[in-house]
C-alpha positions in Angstrom: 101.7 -28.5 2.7 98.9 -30.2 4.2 100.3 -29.6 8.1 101.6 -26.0 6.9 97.5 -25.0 6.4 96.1 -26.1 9.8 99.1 -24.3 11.5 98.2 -21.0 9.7 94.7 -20.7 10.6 95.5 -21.0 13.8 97.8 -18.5 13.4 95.3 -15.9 12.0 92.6 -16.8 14.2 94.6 -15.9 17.3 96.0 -12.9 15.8 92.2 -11.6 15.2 91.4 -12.6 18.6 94.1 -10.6 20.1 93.1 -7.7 18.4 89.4 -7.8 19.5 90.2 -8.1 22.8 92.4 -5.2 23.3 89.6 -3.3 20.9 87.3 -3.6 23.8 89.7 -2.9 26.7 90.6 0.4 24.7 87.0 1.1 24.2 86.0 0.1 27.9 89.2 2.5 29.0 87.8 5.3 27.5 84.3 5.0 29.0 85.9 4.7 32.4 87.7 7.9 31.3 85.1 10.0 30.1 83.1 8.8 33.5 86.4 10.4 35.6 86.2 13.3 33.1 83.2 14.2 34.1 83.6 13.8 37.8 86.9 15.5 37.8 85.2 18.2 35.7 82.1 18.5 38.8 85.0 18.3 41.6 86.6 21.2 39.8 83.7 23.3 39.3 83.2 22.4 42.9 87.0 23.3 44.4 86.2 26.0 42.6 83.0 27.5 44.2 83.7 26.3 47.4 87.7 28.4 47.3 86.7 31.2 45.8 83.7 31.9 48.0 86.0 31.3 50.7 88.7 34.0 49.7 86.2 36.1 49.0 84.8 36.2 52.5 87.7 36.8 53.6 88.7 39.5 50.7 85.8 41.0 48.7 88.3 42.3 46.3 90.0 39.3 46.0 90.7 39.7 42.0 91.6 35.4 41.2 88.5 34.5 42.9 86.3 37.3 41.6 87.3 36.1 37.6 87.6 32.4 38.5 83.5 32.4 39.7 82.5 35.1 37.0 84.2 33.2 34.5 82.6 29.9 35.3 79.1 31.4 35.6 79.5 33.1 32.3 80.5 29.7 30.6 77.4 28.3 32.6 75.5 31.3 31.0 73.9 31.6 34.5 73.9 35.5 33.9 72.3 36.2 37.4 75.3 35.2 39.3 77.5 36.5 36.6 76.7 40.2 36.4 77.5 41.2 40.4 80.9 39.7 39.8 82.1 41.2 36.5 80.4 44.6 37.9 82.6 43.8 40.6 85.6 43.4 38.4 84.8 46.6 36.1 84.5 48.8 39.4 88.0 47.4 40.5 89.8 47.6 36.8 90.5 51.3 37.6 93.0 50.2 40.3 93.8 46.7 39.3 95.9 46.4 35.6 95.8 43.1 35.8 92.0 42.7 35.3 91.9 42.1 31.7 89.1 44.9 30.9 88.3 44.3 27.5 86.8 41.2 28.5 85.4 41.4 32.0 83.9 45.1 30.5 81.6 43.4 27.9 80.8 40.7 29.5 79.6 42.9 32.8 77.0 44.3 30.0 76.2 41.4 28.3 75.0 39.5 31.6 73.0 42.9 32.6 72.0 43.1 28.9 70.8 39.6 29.5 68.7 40.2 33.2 67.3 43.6 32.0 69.5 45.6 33.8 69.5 48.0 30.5 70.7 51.0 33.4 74.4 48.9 34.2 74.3 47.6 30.9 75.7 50.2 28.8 79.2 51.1 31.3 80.4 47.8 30.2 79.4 47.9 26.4 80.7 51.5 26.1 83.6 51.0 27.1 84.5 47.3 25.9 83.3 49.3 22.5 85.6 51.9 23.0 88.2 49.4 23.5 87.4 46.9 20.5 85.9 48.8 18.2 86.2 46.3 15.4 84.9 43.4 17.7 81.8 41.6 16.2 80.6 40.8 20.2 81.1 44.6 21.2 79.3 46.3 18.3 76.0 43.7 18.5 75.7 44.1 22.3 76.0 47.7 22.1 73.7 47.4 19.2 71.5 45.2 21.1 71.6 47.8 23.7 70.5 50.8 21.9 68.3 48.9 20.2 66.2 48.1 23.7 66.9 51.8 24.8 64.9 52.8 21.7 67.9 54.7 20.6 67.6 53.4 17.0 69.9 55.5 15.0 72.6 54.5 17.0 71.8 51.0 17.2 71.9 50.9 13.5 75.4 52.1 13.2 76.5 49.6 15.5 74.2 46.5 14.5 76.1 47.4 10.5 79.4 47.1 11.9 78.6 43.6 13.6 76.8 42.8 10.1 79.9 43.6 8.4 82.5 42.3 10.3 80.6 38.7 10.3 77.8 38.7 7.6 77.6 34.7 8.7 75.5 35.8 12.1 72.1 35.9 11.5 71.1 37.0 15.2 72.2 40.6 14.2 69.2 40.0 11.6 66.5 40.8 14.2 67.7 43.9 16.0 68.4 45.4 12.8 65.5 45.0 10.7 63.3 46.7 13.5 65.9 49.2 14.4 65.7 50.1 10.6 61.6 49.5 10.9 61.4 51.8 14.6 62.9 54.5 13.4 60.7 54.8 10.1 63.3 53.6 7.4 61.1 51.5 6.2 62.0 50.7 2.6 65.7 50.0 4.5 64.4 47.2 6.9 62.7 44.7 4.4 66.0 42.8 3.5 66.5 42.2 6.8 63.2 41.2 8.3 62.5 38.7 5.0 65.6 37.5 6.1 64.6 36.9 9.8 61.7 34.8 8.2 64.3 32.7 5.9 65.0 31.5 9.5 61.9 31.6 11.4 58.9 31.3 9.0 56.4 31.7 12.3 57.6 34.7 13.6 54.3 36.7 13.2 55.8 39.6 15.4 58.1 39.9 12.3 55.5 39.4 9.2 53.4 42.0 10.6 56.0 44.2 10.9 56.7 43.2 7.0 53.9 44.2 6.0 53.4 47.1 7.6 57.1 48.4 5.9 56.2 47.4 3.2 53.2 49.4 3.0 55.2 52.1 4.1 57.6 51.9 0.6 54.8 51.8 -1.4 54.2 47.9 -1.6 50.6 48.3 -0.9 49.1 45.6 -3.0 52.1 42.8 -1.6 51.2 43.9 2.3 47.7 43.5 1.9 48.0 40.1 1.3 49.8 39.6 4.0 47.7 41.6 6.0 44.7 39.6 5.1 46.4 36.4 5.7 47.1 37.8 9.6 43.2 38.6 10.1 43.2 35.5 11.7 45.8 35.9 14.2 45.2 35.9 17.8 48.0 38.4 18.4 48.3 40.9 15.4 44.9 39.9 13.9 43.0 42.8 15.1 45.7 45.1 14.1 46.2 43.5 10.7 42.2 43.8 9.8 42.5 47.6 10.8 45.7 48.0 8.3 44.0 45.8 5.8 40.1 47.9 5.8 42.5 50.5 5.6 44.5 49.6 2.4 40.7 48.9 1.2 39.4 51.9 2.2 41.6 54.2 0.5 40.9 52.6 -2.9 37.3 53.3 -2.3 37.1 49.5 -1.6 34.1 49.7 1.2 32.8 46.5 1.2 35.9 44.5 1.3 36.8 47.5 4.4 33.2 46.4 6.1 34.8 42.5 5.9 38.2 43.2 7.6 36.5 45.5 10.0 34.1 43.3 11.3 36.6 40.0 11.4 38.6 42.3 13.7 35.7 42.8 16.3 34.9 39.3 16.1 38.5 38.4 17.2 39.0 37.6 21.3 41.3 39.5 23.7 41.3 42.5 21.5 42.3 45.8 23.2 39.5 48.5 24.0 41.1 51.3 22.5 41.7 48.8 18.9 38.2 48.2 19.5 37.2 51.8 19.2 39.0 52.1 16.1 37.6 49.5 14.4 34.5 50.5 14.9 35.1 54.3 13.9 36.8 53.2 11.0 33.5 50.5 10.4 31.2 53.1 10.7 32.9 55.4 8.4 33.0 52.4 5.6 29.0 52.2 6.0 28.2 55.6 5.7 30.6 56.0 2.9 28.4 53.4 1.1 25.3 55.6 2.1 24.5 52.9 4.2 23.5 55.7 7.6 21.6 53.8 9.9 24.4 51.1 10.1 27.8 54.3 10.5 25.1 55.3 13.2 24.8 52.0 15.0 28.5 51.8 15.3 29.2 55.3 16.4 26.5 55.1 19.3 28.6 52.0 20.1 31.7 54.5 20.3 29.5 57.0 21.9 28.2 54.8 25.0 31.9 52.7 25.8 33.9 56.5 25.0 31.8 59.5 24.7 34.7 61.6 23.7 36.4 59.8 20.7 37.3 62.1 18.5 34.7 63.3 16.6 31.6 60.8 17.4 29.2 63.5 18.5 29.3 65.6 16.3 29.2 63.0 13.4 26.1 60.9 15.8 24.1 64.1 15.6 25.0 64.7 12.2 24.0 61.4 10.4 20.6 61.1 12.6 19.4 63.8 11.2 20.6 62.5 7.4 19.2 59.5 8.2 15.7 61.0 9.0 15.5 63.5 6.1 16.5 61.7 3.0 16.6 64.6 0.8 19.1 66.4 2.8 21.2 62.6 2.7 21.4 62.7 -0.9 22.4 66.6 -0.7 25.1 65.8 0.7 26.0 62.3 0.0 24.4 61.0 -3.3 26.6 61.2 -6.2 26.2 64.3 -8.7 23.6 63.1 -11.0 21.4 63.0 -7.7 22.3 66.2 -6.2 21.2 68.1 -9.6 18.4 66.5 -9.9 17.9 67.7 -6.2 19.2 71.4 -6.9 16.3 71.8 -9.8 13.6 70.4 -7.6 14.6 72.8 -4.7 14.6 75.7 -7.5 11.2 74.9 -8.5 10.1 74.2 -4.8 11.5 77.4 -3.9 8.8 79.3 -6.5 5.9 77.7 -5.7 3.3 80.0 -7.4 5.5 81.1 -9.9 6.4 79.6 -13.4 10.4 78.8 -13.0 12.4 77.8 -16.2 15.9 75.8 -16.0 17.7 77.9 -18.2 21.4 76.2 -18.2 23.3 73.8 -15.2 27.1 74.1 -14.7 28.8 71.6 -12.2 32.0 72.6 -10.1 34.0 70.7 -7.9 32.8 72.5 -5.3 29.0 73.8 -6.3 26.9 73.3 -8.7 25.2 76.6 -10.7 21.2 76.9 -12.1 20.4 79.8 -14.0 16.8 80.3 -14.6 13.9 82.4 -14.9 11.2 83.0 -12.7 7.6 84.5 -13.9 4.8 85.3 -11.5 1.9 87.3 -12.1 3.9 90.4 -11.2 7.1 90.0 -11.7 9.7 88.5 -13.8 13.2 87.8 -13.3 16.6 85.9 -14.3 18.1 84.5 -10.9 21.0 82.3 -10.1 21.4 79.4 -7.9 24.8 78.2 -6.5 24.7 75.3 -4.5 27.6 74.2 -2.0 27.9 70.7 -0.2 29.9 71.7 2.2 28.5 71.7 6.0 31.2 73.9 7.0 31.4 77.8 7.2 31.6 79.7 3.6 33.4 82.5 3.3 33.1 86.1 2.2 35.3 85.0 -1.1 32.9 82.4 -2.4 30.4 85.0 -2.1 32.5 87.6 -3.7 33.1 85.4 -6.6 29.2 84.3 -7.2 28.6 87.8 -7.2 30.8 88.7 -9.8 29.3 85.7 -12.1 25.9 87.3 -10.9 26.8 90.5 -13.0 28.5 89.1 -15.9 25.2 87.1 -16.9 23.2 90.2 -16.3 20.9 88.4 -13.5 18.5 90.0 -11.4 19.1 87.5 -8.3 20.9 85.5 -6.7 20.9 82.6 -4.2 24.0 80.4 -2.5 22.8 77.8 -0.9 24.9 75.5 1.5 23.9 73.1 4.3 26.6 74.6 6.6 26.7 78.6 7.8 27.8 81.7 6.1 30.6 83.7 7.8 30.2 87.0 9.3 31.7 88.7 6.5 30.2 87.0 4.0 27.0 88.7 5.3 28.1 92.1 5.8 29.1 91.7 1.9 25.8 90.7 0.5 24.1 93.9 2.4 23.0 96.1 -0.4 23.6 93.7 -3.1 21.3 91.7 -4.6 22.1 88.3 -3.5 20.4 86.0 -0.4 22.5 83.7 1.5 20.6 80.2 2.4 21.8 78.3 5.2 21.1 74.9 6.6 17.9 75.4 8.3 16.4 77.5 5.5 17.8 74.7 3.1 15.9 71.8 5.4 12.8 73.5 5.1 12.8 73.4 1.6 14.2 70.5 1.0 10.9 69.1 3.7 8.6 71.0 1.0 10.1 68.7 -1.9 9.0 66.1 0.7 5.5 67.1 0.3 5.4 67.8 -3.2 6.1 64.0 -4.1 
């Protein structure tokens, strides 16, 4: 037993040996291999280039040498040197069976798809489509295609297919959230652009775009947010503090409008015509929180950097002359406890020698009414005021329709009053009837008188 034990271990030792050795000879076998892989693999790829350029000096046409080199670029993804060859091969498939055109068709327009050649392009995807409908690769290029040719309706159709025939690709996420978002589907394109953001949290292009659709559906409170947190943004910041003061505006929100305005004209690199719109749409935030001489600091911005913007000029001239009479800025601005208050003073300032007595106030929409009446020395008389805000043109029904209240109260008189103009036929109307029309400059000069009374 004792000599039996020795003889063993040597045994098993050797044994273990043996195996390690020929472990590493395998392993070292295989590195030599892969080495003469790889240098067989750059010998072929050479053979290759180097034959088929040669036939095809010799024969342009030559169909082996044509797929072998397009075939290689396309696995090389080298879509330059790809496209002119597959072109090659579509152009020759009409007299050629043997080209396999299903393939060699879509790849022609994926490489052209790929350089920008959206022109060449769509030969290749139309027809591979026509030829694999059901094909995942056909329907997204095609998609893809459309999609770049701004052809969006189409591109949907196509972009679903892929989506349906494999759901697992999530590059046919892209094209088809903004094809959906393009073509004003909006409520439509948010699955697919959240998803595009499951995958690339940082694609501000995309959250932008978010937003904005969701604005669209009537998700106004969940785009602001997102809106707000783009303000920042060197790309879609400006653009993102015009959407946001917009959002803020329409819910009478000025202030928080002013804020988003102004971040977006502090922002770098911004383009002129945004510019402009920031400031028209900061101007209109001031002067709708009566705040004149700041609207009118902006718009002569607008007005010296793009005279003709919309309505600047009008609005510059309009506002400097608010913003120098203040009784004519609260006729037109203040809210409607001021403007009464205003009508009765420009009643009484309208009699100045006379006794006048506020007899009843009704407030429209559109006008307020004062009834009162008037006693002088000589005369005495019921009479009633109706005041307009507009600065526009009133027409001969307004005045038809004060006239009528005019008789059913009995009054002697009657006044409208508006700080705009009174048409043509309103005028030819009141001729004969005991109504006077007040216009803007009439209205200025009494409204100056109130001035001077205190």
């Amino acid at each position: 037993m004792d000599t039996i034990l020795p003889v063993l271990i040597a045994i098993i030792t050797g044994s273990a040996l043996l195996v390690l050795i020929m472990m590493l000879r395998s392993l070292s076998g295989k590195r030599k291999g892969g080495r003469a892989s790889g240098a067989v693999r750059r010998k072929d790829r050479a053979v290759i280039i180097r034959e088929s350029t040669k036939r095809l000096t010799h024969d342009p046409h030559n169909i082996n040498a044509l797929q072998q080199l397009a075939d290689l670029y396309f696995d090389e993804q080298n879509w330059g040197k790809a496209f002119p060859l597959y072109d090659s091969l579509y152009e020759l498939s009409l007299v050629h069976p043997e080209i396999n055109i299903q393939k060699d068709a879509l790849r022609q327009g994926m490489c052209a798809l790929k350089i920008n050649k959206l022109d060449e392009a769509g030969k290749g995807l139309f027809s591979a489509h026509k030829l694999l409908p059901n094909d995942f690769d056909t329907n997204f290029y095609l998609g893809l295609f459309l999609y770049q040719k701004k052809d969006y309706d189409k591109a949907i159709a196509c972009l679903r297919k892929a989506h349906a025939i494999r759901p697992d690709m999530t590059n046919v996420n892209r094209p088809l959230g903004f094809s959906y978002y393009k073509s004003q589907h909006y409520k439509e394109s948010l699955p697919y652009l959240r998803r595009v953001l499951d995958e690339s949290p940082e694609d501000k292009e995309t959250l932008f775009s978010l937003a904005s659709a969701m604005e669209e559906a009537g998700f106004g409170d969940k785009a602001l947010k997102v809106f707000v947190h783009l303000r920042p943004d060197p790309d879609f910041g400006a653009q993102s503090c015009l959407s946001a003061g917009l959002i803020h505006e329409r819910s009478k929100q000025y202030q928080q409008a002013v804020q988003d305005y102004e971040i977006g004209l502090k922002l770098e690199n911004v383009p002129s015509e945004l510019q402009t719109t920031l400031r028209y749409r900061l101007a209109s935030s001031y002067i709708s929180m009566n705040n004149i001489g700041k609207g009118l600091y902006y718009l002569k911005q607008i007005q010296n950097t793009t005279p003709n913007y919309k309505d600047v000029a009008a609005l510059v001239q309009r506002y400097q002359e608010l913003n120098s009479n203040s009784n004519l800025q609260t006729y037109l601005m203040a809210g409607t406890s001021d403007f009464v208050a205003l009508c009765r003073k420009f009643v009484e300032a309208y009699y100045p020698n006379a006794i006048v007595k506020i007899e009843d106030i009704s407030v429209a929409p559109e006008s307020i009414e004062i009834l009162c009446s008037v006693e002088s020395s000589r005369w005495e008389d019921t009479e009633l005021f109706r005041f307009y805000r507009n600065t526009g043109a009133v027409g001969e029904l307004y005045v038809r329709d004060f006239h009528s209240k005019l008789r059913d109260i009995k009054g002697d008189r009657g006044f409208c009053v508006t700080a705009g103009t009174y048409t043509d036929e309103a005028h030819k109307y009141v001729e004969g009837r005991p109504i006077d029309l007040i216009e803007k400059n009439m209205l200025v000069s009494v409204l100056k008188k109130i001035d001077m009374l205190g």
